[in-house]
PyMOL Python script that loads the backbone (N, CA, C, O; Angstrom):
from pymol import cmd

cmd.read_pdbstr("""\
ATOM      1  N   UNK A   1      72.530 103.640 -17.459  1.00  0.00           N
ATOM      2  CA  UNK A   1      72.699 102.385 -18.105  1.00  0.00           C
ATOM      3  C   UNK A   1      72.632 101.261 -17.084  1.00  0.00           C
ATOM      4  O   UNK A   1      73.655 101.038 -16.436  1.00  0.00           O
ATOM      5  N   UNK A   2      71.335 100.384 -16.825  1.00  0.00           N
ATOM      6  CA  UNK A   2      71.617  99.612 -15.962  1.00  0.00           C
ATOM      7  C   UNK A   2      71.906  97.665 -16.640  1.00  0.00           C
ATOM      8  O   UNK A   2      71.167  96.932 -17.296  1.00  0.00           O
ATOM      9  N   UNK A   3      73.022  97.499 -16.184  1.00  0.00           N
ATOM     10  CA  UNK A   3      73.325  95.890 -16.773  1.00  0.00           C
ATOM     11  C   UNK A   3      72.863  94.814 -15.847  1.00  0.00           C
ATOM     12  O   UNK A   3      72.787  94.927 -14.624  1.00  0.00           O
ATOM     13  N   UNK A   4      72.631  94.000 -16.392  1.00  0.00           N
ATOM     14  CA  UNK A   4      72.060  93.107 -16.065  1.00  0.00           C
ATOM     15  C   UNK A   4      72.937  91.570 -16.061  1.00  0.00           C
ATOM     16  O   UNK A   4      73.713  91.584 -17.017  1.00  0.00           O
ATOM     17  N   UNK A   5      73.014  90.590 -15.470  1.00  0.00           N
ATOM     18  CA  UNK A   5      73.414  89.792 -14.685  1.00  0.00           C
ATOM     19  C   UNK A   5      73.204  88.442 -15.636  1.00  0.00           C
ATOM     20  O   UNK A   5      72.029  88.202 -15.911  1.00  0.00           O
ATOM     21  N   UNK A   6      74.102  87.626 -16.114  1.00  0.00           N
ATOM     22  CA  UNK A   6      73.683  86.755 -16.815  1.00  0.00           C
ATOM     23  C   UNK A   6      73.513  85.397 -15.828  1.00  0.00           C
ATOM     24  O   UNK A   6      74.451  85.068 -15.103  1.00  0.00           O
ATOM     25  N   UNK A   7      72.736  84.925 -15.841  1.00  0.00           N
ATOM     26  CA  UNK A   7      72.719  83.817 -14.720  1.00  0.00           C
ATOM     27  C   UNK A   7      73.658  82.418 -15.552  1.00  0.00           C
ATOM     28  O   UNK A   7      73.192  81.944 -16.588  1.00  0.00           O
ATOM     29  N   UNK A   8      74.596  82.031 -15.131  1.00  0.00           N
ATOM     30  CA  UNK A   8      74.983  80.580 -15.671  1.00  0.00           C
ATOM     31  C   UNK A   8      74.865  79.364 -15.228  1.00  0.00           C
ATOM     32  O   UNK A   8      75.491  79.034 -14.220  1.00  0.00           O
ATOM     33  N   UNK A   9      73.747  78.148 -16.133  1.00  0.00           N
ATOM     34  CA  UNK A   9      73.367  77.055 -15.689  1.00  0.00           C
ATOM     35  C   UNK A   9      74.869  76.174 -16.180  1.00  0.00           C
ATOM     36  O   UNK A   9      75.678  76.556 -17.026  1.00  0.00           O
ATOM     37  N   UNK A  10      74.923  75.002 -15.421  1.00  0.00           N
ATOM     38  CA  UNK A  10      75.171  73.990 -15.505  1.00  0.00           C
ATOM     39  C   UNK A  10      75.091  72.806 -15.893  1.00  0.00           C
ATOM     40  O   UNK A  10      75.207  71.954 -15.013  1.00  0.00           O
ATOM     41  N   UNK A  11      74.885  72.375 -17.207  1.00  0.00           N
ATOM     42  CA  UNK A  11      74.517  71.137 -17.189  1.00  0.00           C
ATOM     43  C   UNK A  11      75.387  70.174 -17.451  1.00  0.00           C
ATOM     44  O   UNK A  11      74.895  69.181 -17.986  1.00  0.00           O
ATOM     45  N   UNK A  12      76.647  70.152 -17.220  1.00  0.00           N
ATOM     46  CA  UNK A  12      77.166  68.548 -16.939  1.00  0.00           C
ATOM     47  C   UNK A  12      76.725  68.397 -15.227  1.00  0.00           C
ATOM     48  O   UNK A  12      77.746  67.851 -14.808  1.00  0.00           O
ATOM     49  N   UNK A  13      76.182  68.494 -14.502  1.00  0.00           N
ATOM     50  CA  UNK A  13      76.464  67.627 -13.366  1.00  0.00           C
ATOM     51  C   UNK A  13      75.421  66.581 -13.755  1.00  0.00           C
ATOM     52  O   UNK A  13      74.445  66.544 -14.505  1.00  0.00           O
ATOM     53  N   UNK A  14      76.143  65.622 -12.796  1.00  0.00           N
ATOM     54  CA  UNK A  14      75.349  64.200 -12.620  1.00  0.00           C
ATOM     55  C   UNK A  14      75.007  64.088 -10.986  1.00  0.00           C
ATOM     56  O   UNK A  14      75.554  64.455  -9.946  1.00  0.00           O
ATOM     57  N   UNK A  15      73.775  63.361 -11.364  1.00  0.00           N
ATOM     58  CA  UNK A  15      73.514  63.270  -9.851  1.00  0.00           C
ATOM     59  C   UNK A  15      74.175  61.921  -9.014  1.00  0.00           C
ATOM     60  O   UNK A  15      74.525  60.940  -9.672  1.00  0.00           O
ATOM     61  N   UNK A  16      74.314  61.936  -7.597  1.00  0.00           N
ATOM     62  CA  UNK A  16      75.015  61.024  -6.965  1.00  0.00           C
ATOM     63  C   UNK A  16      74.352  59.843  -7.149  1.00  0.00           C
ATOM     64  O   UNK A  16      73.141  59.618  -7.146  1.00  0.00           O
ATOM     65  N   UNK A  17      75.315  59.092  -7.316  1.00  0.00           N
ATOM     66  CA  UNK A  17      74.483  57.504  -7.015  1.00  0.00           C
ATOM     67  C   UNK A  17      74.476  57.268  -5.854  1.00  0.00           C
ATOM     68  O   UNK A  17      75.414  57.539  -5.105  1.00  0.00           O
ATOM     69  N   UNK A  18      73.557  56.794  -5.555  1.00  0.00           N
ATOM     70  CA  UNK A  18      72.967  56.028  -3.639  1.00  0.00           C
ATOM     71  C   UNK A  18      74.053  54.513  -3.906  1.00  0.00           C
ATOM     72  O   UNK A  18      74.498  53.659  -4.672  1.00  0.00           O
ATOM     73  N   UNK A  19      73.988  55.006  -2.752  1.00  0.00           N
ATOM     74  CA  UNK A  19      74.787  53.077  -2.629  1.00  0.00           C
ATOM     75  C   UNK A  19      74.030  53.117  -1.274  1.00  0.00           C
ATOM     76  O   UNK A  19      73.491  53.974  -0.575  1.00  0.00           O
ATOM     77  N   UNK A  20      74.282  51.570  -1.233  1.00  0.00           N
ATOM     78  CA  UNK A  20      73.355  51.072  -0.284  1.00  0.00           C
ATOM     79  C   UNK A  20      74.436  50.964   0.645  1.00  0.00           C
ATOM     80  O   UNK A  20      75.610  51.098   0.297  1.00  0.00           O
ATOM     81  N   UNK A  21      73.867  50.590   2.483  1.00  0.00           N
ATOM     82  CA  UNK A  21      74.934  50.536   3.348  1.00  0.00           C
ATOM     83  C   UNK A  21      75.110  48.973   3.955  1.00  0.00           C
ATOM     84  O   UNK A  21      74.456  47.935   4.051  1.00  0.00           O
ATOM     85  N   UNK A  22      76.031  49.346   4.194  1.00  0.00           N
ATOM     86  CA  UNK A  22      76.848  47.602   4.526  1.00  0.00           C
ATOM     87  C   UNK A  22      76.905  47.125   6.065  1.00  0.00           C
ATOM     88  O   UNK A  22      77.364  47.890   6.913  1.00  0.00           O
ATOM     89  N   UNK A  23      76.444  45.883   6.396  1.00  0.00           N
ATOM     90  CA  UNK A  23      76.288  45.503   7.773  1.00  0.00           C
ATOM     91  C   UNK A  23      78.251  45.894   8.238  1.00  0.00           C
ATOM     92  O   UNK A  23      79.225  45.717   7.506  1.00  0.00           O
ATOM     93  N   UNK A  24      78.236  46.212   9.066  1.00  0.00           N
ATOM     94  CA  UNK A  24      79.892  46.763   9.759  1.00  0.00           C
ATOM     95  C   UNK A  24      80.240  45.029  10.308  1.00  0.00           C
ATOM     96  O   UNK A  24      79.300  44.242  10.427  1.00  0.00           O
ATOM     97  N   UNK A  25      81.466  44.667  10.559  1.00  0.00           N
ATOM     98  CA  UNK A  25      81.728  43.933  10.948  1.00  0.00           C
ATOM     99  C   UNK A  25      81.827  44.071  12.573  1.00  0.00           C
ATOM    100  O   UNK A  25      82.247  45.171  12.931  1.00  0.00           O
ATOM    101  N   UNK A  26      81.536  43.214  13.549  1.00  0.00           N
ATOM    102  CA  UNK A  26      81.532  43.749  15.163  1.00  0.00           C
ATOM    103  C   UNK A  26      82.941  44.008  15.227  1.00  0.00           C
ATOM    104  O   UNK A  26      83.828  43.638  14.458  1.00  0.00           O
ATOM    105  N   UNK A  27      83.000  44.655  16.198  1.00  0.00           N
ATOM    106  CA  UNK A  27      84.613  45.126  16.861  1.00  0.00           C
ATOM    107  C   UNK A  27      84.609  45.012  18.252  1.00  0.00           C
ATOM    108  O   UNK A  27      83.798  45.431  19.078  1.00  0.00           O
ATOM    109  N   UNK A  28      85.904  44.218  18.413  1.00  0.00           N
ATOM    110  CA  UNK A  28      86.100  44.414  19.986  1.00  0.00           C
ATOM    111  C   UNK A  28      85.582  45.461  20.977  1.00  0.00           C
ATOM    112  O   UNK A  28      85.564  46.679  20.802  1.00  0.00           O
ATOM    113  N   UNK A  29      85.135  44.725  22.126  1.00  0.00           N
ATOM    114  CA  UNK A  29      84.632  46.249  22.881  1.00  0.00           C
ATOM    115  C   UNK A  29      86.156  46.849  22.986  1.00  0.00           C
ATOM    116  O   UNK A  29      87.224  46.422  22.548  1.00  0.00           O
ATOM    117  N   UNK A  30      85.781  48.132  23.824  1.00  0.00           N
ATOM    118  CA  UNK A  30      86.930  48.684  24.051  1.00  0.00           C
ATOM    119  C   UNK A  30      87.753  48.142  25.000  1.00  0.00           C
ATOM    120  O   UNK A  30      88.937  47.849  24.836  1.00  0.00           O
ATOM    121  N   UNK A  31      86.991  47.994  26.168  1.00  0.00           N
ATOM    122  CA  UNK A  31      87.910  47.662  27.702  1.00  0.00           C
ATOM    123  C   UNK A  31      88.713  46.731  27.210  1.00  0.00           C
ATOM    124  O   UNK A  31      89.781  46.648  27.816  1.00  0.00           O
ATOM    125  N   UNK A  32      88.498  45.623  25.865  1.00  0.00           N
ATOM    126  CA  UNK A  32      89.305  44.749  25.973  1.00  0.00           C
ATOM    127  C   UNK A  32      90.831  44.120  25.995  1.00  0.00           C
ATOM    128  O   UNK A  32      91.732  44.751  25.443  1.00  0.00           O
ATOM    129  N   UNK A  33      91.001  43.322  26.408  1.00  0.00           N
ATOM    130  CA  UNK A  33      92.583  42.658  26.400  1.00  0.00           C
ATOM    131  C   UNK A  33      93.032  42.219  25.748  1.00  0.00           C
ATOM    132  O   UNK A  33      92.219  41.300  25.650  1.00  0.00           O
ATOM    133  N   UNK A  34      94.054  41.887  24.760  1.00  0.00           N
ATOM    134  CA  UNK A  34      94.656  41.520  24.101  1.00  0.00           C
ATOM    135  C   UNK A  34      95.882  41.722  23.911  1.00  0.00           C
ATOM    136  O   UNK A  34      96.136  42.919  24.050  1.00  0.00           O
ATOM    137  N   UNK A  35      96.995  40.952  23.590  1.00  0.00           N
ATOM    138  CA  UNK A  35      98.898  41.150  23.401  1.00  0.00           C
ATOM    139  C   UNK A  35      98.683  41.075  22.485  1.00  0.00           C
ATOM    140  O   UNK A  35      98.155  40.148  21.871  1.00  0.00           O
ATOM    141  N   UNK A  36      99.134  42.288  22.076  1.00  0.00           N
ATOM    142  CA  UNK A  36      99.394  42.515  20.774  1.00  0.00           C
ATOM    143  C   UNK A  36     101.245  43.275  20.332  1.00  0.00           C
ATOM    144  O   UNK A  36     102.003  43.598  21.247  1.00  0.00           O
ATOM    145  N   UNK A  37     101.598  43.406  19.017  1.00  0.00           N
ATOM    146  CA  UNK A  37     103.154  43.862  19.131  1.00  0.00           C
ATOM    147  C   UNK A  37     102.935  45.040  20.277  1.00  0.00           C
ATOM    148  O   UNK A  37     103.449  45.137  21.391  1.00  0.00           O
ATOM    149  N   UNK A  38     101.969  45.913  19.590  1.00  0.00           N
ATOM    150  CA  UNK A  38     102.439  47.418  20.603  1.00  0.00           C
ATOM    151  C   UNK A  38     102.116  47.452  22.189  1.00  0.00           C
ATOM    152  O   UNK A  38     102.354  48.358  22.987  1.00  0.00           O
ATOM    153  N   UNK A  39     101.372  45.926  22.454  1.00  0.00           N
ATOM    154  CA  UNK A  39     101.536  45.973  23.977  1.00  0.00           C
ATOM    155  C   UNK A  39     103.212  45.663  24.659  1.00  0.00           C
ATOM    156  O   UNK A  39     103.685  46.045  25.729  1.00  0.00           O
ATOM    157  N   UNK A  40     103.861  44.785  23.505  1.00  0.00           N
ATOM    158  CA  UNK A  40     104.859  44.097  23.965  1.00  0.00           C
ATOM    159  C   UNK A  40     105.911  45.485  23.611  1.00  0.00           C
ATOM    160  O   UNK A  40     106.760  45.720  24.471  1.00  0.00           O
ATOM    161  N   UNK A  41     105.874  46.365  22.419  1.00  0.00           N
ATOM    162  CA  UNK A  41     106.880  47.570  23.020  1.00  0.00           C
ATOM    163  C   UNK A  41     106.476  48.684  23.758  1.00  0.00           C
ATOM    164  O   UNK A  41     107.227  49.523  24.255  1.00  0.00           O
ATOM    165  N   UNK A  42     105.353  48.657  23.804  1.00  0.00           N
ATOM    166  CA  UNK A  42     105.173  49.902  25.444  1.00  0.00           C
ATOM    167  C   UNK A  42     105.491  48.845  26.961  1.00  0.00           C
ATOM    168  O   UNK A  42     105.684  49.347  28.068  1.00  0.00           O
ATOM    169  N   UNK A  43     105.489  47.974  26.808  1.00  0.00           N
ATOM    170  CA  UNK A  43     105.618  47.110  28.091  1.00  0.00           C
ATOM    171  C   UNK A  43     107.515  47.623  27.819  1.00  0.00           C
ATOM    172  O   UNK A  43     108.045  48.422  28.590  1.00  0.00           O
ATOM    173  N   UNK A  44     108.078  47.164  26.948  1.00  0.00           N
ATOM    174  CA  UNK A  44     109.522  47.145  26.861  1.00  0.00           C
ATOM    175  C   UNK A  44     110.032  48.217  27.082  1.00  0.00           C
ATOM    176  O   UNK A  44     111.211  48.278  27.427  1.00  0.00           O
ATOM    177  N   UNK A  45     109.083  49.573  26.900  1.00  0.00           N
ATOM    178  CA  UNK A  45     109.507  51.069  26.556  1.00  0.00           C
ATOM    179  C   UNK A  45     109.181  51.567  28.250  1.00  0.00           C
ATOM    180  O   UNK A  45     109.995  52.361  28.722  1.00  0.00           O
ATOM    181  N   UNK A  46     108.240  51.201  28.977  1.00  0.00           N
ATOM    182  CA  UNK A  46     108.447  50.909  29.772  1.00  0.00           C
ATOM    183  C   UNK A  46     109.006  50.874  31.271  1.00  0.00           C
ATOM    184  O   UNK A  46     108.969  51.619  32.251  1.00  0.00           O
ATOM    185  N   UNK A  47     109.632  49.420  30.891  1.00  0.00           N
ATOM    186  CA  UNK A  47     110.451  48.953  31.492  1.00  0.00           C
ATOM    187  C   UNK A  47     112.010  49.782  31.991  1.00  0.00           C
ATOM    188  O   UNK A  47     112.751  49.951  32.960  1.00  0.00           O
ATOM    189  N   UNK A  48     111.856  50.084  30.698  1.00  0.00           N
ATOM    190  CA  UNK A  48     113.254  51.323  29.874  1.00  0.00           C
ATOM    191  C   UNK A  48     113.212  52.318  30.926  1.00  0.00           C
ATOM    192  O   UNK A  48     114.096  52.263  31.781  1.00  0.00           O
ATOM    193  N   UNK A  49     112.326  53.219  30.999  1.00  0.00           N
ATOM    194  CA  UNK A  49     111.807  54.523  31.498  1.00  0.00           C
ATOM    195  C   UNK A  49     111.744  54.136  32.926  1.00  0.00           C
ATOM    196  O   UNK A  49     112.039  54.978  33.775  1.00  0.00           O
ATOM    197  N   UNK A  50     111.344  52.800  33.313  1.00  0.00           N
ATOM    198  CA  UNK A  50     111.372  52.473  35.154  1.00  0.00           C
ATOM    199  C   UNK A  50     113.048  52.498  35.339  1.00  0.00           C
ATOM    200  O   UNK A  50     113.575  53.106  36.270  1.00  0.00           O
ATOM    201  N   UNK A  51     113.611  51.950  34.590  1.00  0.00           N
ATOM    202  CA  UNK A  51     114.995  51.384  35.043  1.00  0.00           C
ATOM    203  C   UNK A  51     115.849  52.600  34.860  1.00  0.00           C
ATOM    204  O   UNK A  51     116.868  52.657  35.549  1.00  0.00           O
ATOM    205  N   UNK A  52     115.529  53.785  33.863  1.00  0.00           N
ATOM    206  CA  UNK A  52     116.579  55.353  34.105  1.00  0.00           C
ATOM    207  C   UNK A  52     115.999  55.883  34.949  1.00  0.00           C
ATOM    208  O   UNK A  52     116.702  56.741  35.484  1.00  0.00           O
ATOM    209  N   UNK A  53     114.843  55.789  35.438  1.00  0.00           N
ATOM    210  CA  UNK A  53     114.548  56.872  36.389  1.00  0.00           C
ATOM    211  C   UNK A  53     115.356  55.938  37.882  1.00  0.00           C
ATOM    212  O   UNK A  53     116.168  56.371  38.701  1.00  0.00           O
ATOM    213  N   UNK A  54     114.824  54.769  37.785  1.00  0.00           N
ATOM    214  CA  UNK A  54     115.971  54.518  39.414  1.00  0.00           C
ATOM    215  C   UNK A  54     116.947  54.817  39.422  1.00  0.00           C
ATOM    216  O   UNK A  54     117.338  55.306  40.481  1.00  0.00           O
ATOM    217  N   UNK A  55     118.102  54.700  38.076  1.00  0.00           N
ATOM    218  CA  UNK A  55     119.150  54.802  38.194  1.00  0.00           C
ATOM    219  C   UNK A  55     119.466  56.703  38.459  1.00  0.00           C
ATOM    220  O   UNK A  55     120.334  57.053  39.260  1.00  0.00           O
ATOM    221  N   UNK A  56     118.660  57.713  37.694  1.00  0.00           N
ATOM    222  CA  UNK A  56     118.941  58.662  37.926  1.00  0.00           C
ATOM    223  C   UNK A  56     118.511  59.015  39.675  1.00  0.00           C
ATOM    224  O   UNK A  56     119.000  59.957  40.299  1.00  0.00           O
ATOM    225  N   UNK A  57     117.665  58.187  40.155  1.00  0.00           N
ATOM    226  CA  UNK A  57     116.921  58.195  41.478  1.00  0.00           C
ATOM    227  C   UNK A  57     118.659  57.838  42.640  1.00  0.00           C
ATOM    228  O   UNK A  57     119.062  58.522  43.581  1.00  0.00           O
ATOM    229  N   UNK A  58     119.216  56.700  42.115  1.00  0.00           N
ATOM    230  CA  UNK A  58     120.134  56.253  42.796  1.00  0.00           C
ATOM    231  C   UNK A  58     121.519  57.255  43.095  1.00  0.00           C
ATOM    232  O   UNK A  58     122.242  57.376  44.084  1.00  0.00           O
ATOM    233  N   UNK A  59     121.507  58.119  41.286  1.00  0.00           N
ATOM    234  CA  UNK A  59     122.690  58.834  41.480  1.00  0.00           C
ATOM    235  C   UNK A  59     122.576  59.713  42.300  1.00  0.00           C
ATOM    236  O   UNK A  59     123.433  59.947  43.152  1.00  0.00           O
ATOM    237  N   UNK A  60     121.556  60.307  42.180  1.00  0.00           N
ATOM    238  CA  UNK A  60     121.071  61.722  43.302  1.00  0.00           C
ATOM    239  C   UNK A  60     121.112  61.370  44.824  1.00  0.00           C
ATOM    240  O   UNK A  60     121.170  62.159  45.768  1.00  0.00           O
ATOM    241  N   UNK A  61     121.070  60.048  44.847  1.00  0.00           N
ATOM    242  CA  UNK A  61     120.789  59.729  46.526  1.00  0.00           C
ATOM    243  C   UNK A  61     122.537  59.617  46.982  1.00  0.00           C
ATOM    244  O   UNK A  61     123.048  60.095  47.994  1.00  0.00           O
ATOM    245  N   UNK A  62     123.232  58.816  45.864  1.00  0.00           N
ATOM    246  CA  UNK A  62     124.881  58.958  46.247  1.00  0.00           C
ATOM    247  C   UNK A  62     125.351  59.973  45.992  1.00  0.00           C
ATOM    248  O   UNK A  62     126.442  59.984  46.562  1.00  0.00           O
ATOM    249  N   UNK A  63     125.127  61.373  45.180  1.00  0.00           N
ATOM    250  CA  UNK A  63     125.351  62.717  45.620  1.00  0.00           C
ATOM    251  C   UNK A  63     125.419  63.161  46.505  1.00  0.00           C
ATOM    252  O   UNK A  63     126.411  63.621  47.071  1.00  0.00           O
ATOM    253  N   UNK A  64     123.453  63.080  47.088  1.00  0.00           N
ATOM    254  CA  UNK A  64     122.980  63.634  48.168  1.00  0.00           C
ATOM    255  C   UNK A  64     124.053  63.240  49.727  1.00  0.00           C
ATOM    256  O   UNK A  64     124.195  63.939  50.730  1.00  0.00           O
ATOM    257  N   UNK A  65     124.574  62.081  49.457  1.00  0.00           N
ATOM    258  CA  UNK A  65     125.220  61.349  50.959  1.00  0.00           C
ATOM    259  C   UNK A  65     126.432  62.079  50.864  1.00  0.00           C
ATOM    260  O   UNK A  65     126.900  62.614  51.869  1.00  0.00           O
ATOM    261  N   UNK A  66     127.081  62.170  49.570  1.00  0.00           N
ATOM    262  CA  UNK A  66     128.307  62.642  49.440  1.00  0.00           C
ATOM    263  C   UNK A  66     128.579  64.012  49.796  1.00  0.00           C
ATOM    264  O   UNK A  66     129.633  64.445  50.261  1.00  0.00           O
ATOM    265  N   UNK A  67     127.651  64.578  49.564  1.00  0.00           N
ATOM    266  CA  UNK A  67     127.688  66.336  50.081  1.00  0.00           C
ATOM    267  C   UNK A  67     127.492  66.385  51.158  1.00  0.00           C
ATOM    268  O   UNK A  67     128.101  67.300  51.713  1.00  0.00           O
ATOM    269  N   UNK A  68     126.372  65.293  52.302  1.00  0.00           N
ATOM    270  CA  UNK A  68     126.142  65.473  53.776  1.00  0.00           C
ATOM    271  C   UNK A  68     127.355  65.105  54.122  1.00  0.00           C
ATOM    272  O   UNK A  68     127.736  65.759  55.092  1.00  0.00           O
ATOM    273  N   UNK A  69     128.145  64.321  53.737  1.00  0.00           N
ATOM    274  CA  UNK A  69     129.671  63.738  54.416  1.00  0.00           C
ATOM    275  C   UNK A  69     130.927  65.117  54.457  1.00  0.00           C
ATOM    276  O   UNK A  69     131.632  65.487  55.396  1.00  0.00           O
ATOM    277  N   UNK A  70     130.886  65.343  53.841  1.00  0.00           N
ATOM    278  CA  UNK A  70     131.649  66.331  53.638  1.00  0.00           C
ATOM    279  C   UNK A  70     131.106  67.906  53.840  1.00  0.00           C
ATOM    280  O   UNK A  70     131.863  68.876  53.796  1.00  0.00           O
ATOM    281  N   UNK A  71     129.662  67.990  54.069  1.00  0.00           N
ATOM    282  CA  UNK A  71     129.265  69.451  55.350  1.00  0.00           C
ATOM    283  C   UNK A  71     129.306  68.918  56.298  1.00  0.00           C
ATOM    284  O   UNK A  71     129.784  69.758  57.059  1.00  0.00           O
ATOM    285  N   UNK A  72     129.019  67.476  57.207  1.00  0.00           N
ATOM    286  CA  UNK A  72     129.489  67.270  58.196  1.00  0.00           C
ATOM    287  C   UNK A  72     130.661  66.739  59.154  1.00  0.00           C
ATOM    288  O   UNK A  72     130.541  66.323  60.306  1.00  0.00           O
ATOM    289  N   UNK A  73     131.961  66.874  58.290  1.00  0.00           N
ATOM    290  CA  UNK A  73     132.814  66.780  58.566  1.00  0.00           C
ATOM    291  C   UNK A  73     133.570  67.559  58.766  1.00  0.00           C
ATOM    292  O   UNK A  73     134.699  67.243  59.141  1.00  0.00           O
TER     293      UNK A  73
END
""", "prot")
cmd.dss("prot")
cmd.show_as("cartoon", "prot")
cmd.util.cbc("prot")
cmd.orient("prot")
């Protein structure tokens, strides 16, 4: 008994409509400069991140003296 395969068409599709394409507006090059908010909180964020690292920089150095004082004494 060999069966056979019903093929099934489709006919709702519709075909795509074309649209036409649109002049892009220019965009800044890249390299460029500008202040913008997120320059002003990575500048602030920062700032943040310079000022804990000295301070963790500072504690380690008044550790560091504090332990030579006291092995060389």
């Amino acid at each position: 008994m060999a069966t056979t395969k019903k093929v099934k068409t489709h006919k709702g599709h519709k075909k795509a409509q074309l649209k036409s394409f649109k002049v892009s507006k220019e965009t800044a090059p890249f390299v460029s400069f500008r202040v913008t908010d997120q320059t002003v909180y990575w500048s602030i964020l920062l700032i943040l991140v310079l000022a804990l690292a000295l301070w963790i920089l500072q504690i380690q150095i008044n550790i560091n003296d504090m332990l030579n004082n006291i092995h060389y004494t």
